[in-house]
ROBABA-629360 format. One record per atom (N, C-alpha, C, O): residue in three letters; atom name; x, y, z. Coordinates in pm, 1 decimal. Layout:
N
{atom 'ALA', 'CA', {X, Y, Z}} ...
end
This chain:
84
{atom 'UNK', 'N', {6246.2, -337.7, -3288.6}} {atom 'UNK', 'CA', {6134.9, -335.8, -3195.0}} {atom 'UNK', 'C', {6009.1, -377.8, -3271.0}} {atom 'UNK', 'O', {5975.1, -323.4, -3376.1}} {atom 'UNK', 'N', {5927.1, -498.9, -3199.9}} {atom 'UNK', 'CA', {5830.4, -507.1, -3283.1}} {atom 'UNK', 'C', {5671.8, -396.3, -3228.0}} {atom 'UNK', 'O', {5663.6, -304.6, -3146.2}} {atom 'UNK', 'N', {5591.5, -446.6, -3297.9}} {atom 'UNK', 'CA', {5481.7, -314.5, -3304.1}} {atom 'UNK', 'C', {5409.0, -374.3, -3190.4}} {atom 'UNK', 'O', {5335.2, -287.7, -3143.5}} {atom 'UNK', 'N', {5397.5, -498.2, -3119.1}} {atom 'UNK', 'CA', {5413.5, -501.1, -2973.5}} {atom 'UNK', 'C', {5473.7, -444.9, -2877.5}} {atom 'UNK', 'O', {5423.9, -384.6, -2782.5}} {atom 'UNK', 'N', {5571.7, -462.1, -2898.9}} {atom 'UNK', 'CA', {5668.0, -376.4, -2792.3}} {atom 'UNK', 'C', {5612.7, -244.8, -2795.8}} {atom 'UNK', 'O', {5603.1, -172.8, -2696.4}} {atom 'UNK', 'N', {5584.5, -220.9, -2885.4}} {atom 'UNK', 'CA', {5552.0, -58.8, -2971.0}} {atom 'UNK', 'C', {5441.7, -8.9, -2888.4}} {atom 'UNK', 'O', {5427.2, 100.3, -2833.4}} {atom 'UNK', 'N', {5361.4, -121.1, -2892.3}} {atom 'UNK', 'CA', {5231.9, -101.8, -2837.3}} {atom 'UNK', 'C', {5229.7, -123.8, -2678.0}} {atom 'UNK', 'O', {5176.5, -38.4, -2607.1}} {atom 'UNK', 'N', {5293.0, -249.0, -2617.4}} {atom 'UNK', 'CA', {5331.3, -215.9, -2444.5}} {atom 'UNK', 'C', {5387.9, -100.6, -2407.3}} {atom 'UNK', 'O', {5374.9, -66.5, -2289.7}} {atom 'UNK', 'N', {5462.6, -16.1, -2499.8}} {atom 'UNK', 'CA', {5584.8, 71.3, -2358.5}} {atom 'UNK', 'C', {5509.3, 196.4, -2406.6}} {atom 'UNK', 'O', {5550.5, 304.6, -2364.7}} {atom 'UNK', 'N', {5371.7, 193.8, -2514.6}} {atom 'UNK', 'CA', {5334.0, 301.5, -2563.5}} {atom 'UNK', 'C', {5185.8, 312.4, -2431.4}} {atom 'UNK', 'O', {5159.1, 411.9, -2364.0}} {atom 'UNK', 'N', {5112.8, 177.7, -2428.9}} {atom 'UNK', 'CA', {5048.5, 205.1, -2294.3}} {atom 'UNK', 'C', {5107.9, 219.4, -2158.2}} {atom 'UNK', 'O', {5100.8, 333.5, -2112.7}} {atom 'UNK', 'N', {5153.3, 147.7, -2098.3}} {atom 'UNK', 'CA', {5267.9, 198.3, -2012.0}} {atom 'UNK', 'C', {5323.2, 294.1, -1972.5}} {atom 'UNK', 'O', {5360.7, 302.7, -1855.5}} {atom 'UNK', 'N', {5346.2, 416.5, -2087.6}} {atom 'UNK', 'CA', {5369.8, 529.3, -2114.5}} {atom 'UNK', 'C', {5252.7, 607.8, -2047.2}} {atom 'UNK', 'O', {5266.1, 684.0, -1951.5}} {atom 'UNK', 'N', {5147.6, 581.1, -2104.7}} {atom 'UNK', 'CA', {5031.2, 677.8, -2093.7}} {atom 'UNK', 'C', {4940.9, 624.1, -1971.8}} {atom 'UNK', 'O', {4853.9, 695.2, -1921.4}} {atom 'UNK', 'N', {4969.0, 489.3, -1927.1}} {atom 'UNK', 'CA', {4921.9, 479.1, -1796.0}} {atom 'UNK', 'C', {4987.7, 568.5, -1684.7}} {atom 'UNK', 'O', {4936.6, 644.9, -1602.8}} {atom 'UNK', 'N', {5109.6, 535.8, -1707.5}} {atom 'UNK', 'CA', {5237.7, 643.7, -1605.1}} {atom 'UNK', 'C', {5131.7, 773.5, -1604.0}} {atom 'UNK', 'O', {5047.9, 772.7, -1513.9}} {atom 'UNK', 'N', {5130.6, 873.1, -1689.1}} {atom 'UNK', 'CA', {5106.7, 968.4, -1697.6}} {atom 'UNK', 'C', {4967.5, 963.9, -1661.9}} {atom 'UNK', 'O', {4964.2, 1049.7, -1573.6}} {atom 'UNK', 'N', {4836.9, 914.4, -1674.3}} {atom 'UNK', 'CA', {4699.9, 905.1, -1632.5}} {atom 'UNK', 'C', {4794.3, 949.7, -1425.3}} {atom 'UNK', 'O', {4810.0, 1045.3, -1349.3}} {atom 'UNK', 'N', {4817.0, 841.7, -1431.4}} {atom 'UNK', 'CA', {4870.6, 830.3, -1291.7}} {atom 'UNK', 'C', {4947.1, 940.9, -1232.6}} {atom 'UNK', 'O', {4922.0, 971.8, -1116.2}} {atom 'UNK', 'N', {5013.8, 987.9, -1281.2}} {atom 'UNK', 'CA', {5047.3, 1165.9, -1266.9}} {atom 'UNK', 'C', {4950.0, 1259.9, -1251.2}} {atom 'UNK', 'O', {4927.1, 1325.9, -1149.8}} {atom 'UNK', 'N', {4887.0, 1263.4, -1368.8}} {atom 'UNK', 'CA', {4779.4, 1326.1, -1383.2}} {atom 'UNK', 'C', {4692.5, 1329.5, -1233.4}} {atom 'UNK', 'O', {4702.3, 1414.3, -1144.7}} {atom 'UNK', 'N', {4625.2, 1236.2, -1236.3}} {atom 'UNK', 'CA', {4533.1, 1179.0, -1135.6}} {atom 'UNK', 'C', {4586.7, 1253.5, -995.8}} {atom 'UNK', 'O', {4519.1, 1341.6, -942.6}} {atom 'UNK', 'N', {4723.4, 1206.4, -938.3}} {atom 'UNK', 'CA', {4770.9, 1251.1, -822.4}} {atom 'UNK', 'C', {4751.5, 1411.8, -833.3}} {atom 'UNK', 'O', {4671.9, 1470.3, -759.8}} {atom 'UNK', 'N', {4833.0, 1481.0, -934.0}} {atom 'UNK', 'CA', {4763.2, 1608.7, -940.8}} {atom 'UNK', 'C', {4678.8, 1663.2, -888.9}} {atom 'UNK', 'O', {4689.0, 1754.1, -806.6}} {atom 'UNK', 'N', {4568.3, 1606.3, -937.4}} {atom 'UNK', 'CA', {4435.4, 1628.3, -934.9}} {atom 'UNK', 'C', {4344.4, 1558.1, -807.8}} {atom 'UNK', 'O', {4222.9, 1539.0, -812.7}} {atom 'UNK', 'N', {4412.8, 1532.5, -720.2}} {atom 'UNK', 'CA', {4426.2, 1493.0, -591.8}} {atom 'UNK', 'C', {4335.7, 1346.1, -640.0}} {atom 'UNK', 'O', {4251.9, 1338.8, -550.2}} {atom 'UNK', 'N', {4320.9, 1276.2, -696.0}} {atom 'UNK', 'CA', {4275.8, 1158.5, -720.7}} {atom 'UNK', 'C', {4325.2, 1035.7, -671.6}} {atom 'UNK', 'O', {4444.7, 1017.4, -695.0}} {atom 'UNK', 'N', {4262.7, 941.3, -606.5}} {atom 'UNK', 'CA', {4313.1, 804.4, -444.6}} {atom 'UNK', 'C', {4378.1, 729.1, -597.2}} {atom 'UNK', 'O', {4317.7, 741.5, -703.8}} {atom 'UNK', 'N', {4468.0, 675.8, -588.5}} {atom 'UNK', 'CA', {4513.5, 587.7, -713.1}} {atom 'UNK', 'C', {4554.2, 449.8, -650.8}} {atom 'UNK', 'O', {4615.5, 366.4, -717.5}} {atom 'UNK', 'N', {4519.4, 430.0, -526.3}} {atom 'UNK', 'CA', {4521.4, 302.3, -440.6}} {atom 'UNK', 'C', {4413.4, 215.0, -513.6}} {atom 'UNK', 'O', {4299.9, 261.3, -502.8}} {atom 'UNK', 'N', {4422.5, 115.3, -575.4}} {atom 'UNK', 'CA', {4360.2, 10.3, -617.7}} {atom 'UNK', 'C', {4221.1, -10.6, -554.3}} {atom 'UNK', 'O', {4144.2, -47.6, -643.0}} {atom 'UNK', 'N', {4161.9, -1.6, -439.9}} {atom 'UNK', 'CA', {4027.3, -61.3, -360.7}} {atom 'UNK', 'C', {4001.4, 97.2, -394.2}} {atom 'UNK', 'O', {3886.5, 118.3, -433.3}} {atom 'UNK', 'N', {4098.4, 229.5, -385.3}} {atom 'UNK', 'CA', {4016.5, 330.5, -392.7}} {atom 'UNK', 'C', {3965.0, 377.0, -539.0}} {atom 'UNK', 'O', {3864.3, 445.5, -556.9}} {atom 'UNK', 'N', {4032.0, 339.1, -618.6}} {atom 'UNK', 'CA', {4003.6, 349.0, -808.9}} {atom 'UNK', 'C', {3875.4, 268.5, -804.6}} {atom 'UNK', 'O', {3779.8, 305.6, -872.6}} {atom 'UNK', 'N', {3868.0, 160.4, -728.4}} {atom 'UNK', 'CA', {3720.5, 80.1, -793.0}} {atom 'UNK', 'C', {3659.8, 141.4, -745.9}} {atom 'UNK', 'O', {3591.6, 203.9, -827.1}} {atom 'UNK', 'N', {3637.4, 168.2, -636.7}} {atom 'UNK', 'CA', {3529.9, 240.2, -557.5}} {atom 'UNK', 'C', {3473.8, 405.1, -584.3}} {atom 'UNK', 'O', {3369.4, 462.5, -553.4}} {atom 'UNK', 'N', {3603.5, 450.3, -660.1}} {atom 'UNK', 'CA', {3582.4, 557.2, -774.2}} {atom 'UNK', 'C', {3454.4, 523.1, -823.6}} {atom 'UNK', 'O', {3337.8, 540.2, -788.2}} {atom 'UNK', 'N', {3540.2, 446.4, -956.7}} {atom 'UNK', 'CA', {3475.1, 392.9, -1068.9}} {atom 'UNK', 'C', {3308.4, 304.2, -1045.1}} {atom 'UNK', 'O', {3230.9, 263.3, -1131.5}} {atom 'UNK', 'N', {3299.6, 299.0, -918.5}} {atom 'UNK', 'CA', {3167.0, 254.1, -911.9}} {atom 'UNK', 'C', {3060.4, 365.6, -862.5}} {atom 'UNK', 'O', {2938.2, 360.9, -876.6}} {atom 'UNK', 'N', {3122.8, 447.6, -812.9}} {atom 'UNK', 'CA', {3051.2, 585.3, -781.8}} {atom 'UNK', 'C', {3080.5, 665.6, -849.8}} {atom 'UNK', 'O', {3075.6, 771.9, -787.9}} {atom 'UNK', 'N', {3126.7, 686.6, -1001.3}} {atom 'UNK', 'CA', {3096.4, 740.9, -1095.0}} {atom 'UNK', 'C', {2943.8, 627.6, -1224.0}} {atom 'UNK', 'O', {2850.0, 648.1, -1301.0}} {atom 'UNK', 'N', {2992.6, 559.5, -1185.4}} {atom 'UNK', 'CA', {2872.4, 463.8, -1253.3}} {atom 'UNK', 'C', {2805.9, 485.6, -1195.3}} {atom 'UNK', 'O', {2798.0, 607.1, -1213.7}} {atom 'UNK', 'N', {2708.6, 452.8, -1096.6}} {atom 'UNK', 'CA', {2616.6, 471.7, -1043.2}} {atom 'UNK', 'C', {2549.5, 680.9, -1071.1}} {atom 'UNK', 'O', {2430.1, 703.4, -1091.2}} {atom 'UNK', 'N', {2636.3, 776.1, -1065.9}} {atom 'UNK', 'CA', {2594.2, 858.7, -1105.0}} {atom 'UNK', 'C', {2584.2, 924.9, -1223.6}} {atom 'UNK', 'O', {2546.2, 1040.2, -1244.2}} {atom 'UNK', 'N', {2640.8, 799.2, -1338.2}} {atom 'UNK', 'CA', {2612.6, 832.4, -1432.8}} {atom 'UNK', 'C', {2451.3, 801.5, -1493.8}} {atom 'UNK', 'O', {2377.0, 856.5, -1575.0}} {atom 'UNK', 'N', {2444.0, 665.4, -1393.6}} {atom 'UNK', 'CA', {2306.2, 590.7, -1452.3}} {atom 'UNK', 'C', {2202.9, 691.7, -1386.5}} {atom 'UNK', 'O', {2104.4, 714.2, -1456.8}} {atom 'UNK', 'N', {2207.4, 748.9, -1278.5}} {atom 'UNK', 'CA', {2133.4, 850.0, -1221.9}} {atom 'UNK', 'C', {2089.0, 991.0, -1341.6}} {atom 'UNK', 'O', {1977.9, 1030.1, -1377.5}} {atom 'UNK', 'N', {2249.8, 1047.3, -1384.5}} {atom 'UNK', 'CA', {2249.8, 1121.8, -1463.7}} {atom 'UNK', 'C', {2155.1, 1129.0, -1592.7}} {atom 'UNK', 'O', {2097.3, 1225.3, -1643.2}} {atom 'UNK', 'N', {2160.9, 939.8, -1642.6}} {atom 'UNK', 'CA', {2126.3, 946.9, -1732.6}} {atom 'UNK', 'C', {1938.7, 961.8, -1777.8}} {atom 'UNK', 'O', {1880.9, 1016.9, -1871.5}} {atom 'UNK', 'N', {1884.0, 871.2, -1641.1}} {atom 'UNK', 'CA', {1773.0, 881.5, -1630.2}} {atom 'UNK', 'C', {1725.8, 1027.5, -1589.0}} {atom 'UNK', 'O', {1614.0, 1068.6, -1620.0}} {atom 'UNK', 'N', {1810.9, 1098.4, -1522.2}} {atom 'UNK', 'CA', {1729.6, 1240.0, -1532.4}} {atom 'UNK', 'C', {1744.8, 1299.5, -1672.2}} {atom 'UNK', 'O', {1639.8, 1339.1, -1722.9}} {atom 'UNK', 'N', {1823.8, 1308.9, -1722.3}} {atom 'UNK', 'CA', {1838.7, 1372.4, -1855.3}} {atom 'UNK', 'C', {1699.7, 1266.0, -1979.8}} {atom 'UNK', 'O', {1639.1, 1324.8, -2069.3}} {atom 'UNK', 'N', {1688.3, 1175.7, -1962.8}} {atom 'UNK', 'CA', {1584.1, 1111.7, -2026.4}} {atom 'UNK', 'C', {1421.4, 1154.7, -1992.6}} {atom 'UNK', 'O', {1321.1, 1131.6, -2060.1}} {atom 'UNK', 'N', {1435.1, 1228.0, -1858.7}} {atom 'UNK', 'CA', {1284.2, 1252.7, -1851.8}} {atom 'UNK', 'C', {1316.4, 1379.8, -1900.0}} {atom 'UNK', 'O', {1243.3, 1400.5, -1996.9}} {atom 'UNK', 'N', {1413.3, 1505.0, -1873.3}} {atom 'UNK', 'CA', {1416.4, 1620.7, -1896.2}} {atom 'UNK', 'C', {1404.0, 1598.6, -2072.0}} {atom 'UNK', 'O', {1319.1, 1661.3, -2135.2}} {atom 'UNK', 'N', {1454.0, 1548.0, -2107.3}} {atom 'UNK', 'CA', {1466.9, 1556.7, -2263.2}} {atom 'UNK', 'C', {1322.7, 1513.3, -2311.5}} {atom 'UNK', 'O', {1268.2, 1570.1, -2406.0}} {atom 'UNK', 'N', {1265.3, 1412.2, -2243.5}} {atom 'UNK', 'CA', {1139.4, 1400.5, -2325.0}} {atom 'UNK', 'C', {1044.1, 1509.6, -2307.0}} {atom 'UNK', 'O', {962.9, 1534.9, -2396.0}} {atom 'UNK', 'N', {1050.1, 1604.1, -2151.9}} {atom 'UNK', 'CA', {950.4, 1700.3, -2182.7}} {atom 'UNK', 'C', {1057.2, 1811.5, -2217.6}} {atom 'UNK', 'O', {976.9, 1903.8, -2203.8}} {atom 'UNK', 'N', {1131.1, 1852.2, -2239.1}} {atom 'UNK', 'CA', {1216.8, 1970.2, -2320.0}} {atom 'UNK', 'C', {1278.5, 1967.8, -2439.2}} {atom 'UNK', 'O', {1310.3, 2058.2, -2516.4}} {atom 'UNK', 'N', {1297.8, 1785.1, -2445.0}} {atom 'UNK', 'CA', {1427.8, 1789.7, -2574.3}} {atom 'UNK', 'C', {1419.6, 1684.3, -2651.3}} {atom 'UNK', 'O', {1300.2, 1677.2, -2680.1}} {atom 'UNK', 'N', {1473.4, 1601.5, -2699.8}} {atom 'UNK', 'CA', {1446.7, 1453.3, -2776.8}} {atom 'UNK', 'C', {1564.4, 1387.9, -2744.8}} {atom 'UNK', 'O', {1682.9, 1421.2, -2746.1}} {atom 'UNK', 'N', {1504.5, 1288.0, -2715.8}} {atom 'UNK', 'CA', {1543.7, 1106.5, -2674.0}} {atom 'UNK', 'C', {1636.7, 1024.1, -2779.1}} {atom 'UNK', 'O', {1696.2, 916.4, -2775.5}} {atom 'UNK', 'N', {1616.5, 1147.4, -2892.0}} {atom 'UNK', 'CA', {1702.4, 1028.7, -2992.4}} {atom 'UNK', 'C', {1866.9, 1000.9, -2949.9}} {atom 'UNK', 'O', {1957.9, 1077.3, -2982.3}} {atom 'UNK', 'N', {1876.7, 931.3, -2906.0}} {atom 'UNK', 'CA', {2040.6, 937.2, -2821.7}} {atom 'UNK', 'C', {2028.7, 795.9, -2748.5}} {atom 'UNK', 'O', {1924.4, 742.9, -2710.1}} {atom 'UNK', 'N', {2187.8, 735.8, -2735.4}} {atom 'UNK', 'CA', {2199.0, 594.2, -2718.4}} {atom 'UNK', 'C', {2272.5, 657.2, -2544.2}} {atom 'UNK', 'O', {2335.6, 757.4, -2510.4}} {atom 'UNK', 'N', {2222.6, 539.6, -2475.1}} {atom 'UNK', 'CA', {2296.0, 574.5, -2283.3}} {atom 'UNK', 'C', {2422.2, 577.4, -2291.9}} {atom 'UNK', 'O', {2480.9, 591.9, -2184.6}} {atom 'UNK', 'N', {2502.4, 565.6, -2411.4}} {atom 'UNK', 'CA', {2642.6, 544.8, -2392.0}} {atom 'UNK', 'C', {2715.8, 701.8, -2471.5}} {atom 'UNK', 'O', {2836.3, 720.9, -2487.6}} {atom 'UNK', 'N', {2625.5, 778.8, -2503.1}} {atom 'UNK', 'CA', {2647.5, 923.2, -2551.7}} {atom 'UNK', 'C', {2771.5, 988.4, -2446.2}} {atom 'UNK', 'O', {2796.6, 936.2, -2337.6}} {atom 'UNK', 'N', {2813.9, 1061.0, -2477.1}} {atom 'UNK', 'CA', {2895.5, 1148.5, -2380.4}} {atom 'UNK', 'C', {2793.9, 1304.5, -2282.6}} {atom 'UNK', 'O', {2752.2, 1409.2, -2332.2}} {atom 'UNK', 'N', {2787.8, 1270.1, -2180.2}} {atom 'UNK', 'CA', {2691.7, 1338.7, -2136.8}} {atom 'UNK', 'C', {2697.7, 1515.3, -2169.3}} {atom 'UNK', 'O', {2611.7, 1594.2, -2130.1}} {atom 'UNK', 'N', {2786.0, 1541.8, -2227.0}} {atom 'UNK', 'CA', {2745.6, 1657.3, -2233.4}} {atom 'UNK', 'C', {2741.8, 1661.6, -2408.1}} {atom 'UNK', 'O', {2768.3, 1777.3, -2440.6}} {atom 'UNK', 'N', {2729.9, 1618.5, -2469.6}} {atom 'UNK', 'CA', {2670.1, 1600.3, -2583.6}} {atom 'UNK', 'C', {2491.7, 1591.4, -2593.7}} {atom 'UNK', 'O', {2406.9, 1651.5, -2659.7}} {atom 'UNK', 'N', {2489.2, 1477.5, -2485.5}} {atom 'UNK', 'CA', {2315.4, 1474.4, -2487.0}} {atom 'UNK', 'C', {2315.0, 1609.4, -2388.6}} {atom 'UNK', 'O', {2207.8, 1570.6, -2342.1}} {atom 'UNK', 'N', {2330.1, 1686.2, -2343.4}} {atom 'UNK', 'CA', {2301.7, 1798.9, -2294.2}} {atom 'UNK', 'C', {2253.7, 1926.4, -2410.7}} {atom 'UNK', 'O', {2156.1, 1994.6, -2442.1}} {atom 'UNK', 'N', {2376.5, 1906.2, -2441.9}} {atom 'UNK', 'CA', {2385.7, 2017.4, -2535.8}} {atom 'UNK', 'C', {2308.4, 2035.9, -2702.1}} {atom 'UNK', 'O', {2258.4, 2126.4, -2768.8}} {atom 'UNK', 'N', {2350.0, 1818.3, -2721.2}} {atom 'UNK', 'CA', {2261.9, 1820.0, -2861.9}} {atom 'UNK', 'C', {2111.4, 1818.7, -2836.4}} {atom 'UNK', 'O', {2023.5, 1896.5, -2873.5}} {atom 'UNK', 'N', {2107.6, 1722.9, -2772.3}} {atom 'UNK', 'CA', {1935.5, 1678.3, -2758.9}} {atom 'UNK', 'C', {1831.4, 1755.7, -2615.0}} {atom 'UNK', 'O', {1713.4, 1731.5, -2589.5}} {atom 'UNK', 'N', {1927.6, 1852.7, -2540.7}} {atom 'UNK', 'CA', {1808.4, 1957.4, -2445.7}} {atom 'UNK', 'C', {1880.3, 2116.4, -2453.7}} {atom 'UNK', 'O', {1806.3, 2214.0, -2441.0}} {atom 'UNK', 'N', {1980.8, 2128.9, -2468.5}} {atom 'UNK', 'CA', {2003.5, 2257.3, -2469.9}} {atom 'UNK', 'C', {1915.1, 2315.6, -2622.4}} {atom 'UNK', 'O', {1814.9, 2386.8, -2628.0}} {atom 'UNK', 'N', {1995.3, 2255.0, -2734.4}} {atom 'UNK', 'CA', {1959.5, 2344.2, -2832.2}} {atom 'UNK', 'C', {1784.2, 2330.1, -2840.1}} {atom 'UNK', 'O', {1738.0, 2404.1, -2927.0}} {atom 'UNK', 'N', {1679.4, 2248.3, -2764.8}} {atom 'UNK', 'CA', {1584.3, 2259.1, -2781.0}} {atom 'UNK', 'C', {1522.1, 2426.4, -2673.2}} {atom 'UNK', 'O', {1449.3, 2524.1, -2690.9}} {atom 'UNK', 'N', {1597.3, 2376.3, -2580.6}} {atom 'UNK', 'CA', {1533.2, 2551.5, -2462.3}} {atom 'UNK', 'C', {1587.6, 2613.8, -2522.4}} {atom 'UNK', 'O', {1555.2, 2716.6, -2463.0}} {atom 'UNK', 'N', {1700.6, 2675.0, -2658.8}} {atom 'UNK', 'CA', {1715.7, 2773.2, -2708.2}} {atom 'UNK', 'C', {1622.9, 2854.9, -2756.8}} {atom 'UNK', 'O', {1612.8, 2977.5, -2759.3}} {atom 'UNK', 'N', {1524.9, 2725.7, -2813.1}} {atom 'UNK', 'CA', {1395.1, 2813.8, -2884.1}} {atom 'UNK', 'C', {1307.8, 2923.4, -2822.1}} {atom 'UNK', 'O', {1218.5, 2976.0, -2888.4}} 
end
């Protein structure tokens, strides 16, 4: 087997299972309904992100790139500042 193969039946694998997962978790896994997900999670991330940018400048610091994991900039750059 080469480390292609290795590498197709290894995503494949873990797509299957996203896709398990997902149904679980009552998630639409119909193709028009995944984009339409995925665009209404974007859109509230960019929302997310601009509120957390004003909260942080008057509570917390800005040093943080938009592609952070949001609860990282939560926690690094505004929580531990309202701890004080």
């Amino acid at each position: 087997m080469s480390e292609e193969d290795y590498t197709r039946g290894s995503r494949s694998a873990y797509r299957f299972m996203m896709l398990h997962c997902m149904q679980n978790l009552d998630v639409e896994t119909e193709p028009e309904e995944l984009e339409k997900k995925v665009a209404q999670l974007l859109a509230e991330r960019e929302e997310a992100i601009g509120a957390l940018r004003d909260l942080c400048r008057d509570c917390g610091d800005n040093e943080w790139s938009d592609d952070l994991h949001l609860a990282d900039i939560i926690d690094k750059h505004l929580g531990r500042h309202l701890d004080r």
